[in-house]
N, C-alpha and C positions, 0 to 999 in steps of 0.2 A: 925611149922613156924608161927611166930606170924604177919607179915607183910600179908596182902590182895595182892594178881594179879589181877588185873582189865585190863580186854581187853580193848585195846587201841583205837580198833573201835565202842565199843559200851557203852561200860561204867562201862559196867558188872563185880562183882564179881566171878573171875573165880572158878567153881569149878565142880566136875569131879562125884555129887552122883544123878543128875537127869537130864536126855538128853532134858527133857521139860524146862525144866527151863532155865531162865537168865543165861549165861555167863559158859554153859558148856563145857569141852573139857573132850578128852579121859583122863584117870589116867595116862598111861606114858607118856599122852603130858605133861598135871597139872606139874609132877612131875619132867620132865624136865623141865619146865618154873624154877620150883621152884632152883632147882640147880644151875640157871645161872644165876647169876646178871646181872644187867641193860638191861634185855632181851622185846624186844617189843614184846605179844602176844597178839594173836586175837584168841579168841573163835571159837570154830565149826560153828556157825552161820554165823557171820563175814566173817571166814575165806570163805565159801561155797558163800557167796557172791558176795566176791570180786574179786574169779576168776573165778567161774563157774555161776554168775546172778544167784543161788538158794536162796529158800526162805528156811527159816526152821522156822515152828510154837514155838511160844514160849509163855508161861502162863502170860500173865502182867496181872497186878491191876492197873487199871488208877485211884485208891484212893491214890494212890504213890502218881504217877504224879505230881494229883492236892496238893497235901500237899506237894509237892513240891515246886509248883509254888506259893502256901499258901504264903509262907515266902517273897516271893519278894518286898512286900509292907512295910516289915520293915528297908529293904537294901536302902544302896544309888545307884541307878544304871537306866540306861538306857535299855528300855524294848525295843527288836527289834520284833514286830510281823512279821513273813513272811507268806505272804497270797498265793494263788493260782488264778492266774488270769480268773482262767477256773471253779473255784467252787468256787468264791470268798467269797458268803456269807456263804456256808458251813465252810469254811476255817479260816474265821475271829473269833479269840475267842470275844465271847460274855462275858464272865464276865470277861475279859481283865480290866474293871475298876477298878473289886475285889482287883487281882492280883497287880496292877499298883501302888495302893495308892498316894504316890504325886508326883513318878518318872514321868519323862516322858517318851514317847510314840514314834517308830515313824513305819510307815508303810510301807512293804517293798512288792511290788508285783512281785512276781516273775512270769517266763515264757512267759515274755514278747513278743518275737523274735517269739512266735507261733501265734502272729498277723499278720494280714495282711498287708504286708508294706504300705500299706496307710493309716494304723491307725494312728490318733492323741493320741500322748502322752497327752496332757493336758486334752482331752477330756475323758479319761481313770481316768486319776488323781479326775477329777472333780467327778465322778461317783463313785471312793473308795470314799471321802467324804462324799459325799452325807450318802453313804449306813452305812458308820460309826457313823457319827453326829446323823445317825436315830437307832443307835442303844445305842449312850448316849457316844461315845466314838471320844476324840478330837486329833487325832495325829498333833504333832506339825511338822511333818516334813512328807511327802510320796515319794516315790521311786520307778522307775519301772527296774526292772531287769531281767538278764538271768543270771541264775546260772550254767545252763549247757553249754553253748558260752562263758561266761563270758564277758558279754556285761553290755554295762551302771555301770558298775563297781566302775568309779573313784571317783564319785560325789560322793557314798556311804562310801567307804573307809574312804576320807576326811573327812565326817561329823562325822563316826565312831570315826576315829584317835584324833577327836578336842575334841568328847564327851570322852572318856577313860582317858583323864587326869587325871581325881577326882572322877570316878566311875569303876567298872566292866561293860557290857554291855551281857545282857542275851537274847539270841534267845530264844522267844518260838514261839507258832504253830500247827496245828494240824497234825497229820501222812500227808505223802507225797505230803507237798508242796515243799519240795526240801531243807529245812532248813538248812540241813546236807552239801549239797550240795553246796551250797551259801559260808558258813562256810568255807568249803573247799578252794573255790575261792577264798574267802576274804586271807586268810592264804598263798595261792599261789602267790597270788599277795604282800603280806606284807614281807613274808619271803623264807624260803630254805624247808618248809615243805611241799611236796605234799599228796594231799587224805593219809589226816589222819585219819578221820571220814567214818566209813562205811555207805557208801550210795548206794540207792538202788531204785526202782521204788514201791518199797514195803512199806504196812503200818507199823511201829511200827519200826524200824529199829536202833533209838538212845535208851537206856534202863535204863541212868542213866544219868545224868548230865555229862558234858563233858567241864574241864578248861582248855583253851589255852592261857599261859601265855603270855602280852605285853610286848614289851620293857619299859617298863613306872612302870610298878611293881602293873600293875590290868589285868584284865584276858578278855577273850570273852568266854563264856558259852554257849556250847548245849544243852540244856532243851528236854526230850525223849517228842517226837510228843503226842500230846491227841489225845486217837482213840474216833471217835462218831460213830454212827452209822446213823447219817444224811451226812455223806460220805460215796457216791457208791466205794469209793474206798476199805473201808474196808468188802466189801460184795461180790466184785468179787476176782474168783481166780486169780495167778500170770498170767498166761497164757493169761485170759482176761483182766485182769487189762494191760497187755505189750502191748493188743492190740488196747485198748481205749486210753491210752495213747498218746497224741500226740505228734512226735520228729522233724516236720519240720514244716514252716507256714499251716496255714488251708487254704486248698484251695477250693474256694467255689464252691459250687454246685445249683445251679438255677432250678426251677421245677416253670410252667406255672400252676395254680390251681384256679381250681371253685368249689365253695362251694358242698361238697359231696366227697372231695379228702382227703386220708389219705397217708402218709409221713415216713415212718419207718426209723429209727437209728438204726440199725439191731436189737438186741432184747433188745434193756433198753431203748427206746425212741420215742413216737410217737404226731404226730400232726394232727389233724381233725381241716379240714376248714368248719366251721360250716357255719356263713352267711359273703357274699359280693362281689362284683365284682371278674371278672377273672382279677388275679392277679400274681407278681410274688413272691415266695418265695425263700430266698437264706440261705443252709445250711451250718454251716464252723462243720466240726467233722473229727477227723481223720484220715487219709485214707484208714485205716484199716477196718472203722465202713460200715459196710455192709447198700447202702441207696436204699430205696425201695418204691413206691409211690403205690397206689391201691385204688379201690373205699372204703369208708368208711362204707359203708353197708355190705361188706363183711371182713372189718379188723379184726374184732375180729375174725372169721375161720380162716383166712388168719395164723394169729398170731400163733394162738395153733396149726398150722401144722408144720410153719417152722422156728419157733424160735427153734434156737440152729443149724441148717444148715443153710438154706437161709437167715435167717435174723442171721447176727456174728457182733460183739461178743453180748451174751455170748455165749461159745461154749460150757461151762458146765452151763446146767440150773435146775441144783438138788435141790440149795439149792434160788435159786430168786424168789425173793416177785413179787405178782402180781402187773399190771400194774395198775396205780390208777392215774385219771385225774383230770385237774383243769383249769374252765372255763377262759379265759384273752379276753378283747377287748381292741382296739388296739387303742387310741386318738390320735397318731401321731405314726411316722416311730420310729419302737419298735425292740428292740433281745429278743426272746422268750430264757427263759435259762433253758438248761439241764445239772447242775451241774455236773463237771465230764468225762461229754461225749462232750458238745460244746453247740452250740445257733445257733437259725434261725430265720433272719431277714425277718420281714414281715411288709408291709405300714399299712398306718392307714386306719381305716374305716374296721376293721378284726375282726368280732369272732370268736375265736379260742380252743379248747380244746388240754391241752398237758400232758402228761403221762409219767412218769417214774416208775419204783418200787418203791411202796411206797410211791409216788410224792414227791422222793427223789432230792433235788435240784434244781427242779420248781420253776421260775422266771423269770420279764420282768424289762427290763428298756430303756429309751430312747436307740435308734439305735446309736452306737460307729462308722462305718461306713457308 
């Protein structure tokens, strides 16, 4: 058979001679697909995802990816980054400029709705900005959404619908900021197609480019996530990954601290109040993440005893980098940020040390609430 099956969830070319690899399915599935014309398959991986939330490992080369996304700068098209509002700066492609060439740009923040409803939108907007322009990159337009509520939706759609006139419009992004997911909405809301795109709380999950043809005769494009490895998400297993994860608002957690107090985010997160007044500190993580406070002089024993029980997630801690600190003082009411996991706001006048593996996702910026 000279035509290609590509799963319809992932992107993948299907085929049936390596169970690690992209886009495999058993032989007498393959061979049924092949039989049947105008047949919608999904691959083994896909498939196990969609109804059972399983992950299945699979071999990618993110040298694809990028040579994939190489080519965008020569297209006419609208480049959609969708970021992560909880790992923003992990999230944000940085040579986004490379990629972009003289299209434009416009910034989609998903996950919004896991704010605190007394968050300001504008003062959210203002802070992608900022953290953008300081990275050399100007979007003309930013967005803040839920992809899983499917909130803030409309404003997106429309500016989507006016931009596709005269171009295609390409989602990219890094692994599991929800891109797949968005996509999805966008499509639900546009037409008669539901969860097209397999999605998943998992990294790597789109594996090829993915065309969704407009009424207008240009396309909306799923570009497969780029895995880094300055995302915790691609370090934890599924199990902990479900559990850091967060699915409803972060609900905050306050702890009264004098300097000498240390702060646990079960085992991927910690913060030592080094010097200044008795103060309050307020945690937002999700309600999974096991929180735990203790004198600082004994955290490190503390740590090596009950990381992986008392302190969760992670609950598998086989393959996790050690915990690695980074000094912040605090000139005004600041969100200490643990990429991935959440932030803890603390006032000014604070020296602080905070830790993750690998001081993976470490960062502060003015207080959002």
């Amino acid at each position: 058979m000279d035509d290609e099956i590509i799963c319809i969830g992932c992107g993948a070319k299907l085929q049936s001679d390596d169970p690690k690899a992209a886009g495999y399915l058993p032989a007498s599935a393959l061979a049924k697909a092949e039989s049947e014309e105008n047949t919608d398959v999904y691959c083994q991986r896909c498939f196990r995802l969609r109804h059972y939330n399983e992950i299945m490992p699979v071999d990618l080369n993110n040298d694809d990816f990028l040579a994939l996304l190489n080519t965008l700068a020569s297209k006419k098209a609208l480049i959609v980054n969708v970021v992560d509002l909880f790992d923003f700066s992990n999230s944000l492609l940085s040579s986004l400029k490379r990629f972009v060439g003289d299209n434009e740009f416009i910034l989609v923040g998903n996950k919004f709705d896991l704010f605190p409803k007394n968050s300001r939108q504008s003062k959210i907007k203002d802070w992608m900005r900022q953290e953008a322009n300081r990275m050399g990159l100007h979007p003309k337009k930013i967005f803040l959404v839920s992809a899983a509520r499917q909130k803030n939706l409309d404003d997106l759609i429309a500016y989507l619908d006016k931009a596709s006139k005269n171009r295609d419009i390409y989602f990219v992004g890094m692994t599991n900021v929800g891109k797949s997911t968005l996509i999805n909405a966008i499509i639900d809301k546009m037409g008669d197609i539901q969860d097209l795109i397999t999605t998943s709380r998992f990294p790597g999950t789109t594996l090829d480019r993915i065309e969704i043809p407009l009424e207008n005769g240009h396309y909306l494009i799923d570009t497969p996530g780029i895995m880094t490895e300055n995302q915790l998400a691609t370090r934890l297993s599924p199990k902990d990954l479900e559990i850091v994860s967060p699915k409803k608002p972060l609900k905050p957690a306050t702890f009264q601290l004098l300097p000498g107090n240390t702060i646990f985010l079960g085992g991927l997160g910690r913060i030592d109040y080094l010097k200044g007044e008795s103060v309050s500190f307020t945690v937002y993580a999700a309600r999974g993440v096991t929180l735990h406070r203790t004198k600082t002089a004994n955290a490190d024993e503390f740590y090596q005893k009950h990381v992986g029980e008392l302190l969760t997630p992670p609950v598998d801690t086989q393959d996790l980098a050690p915990l690695k600190g980074q000094e912040f003082r605090t000139t005004y009411k600041s969100d200490l940020l643990f990429g991935g996991i959440g932030f803890i706001t603390v006032p000014k006048g604070c020296v602080v040390k905070t830790y993750t593996p690998d001081q993976i996702g470490l960062g502060i910026r003015r207080a959002l609430i």
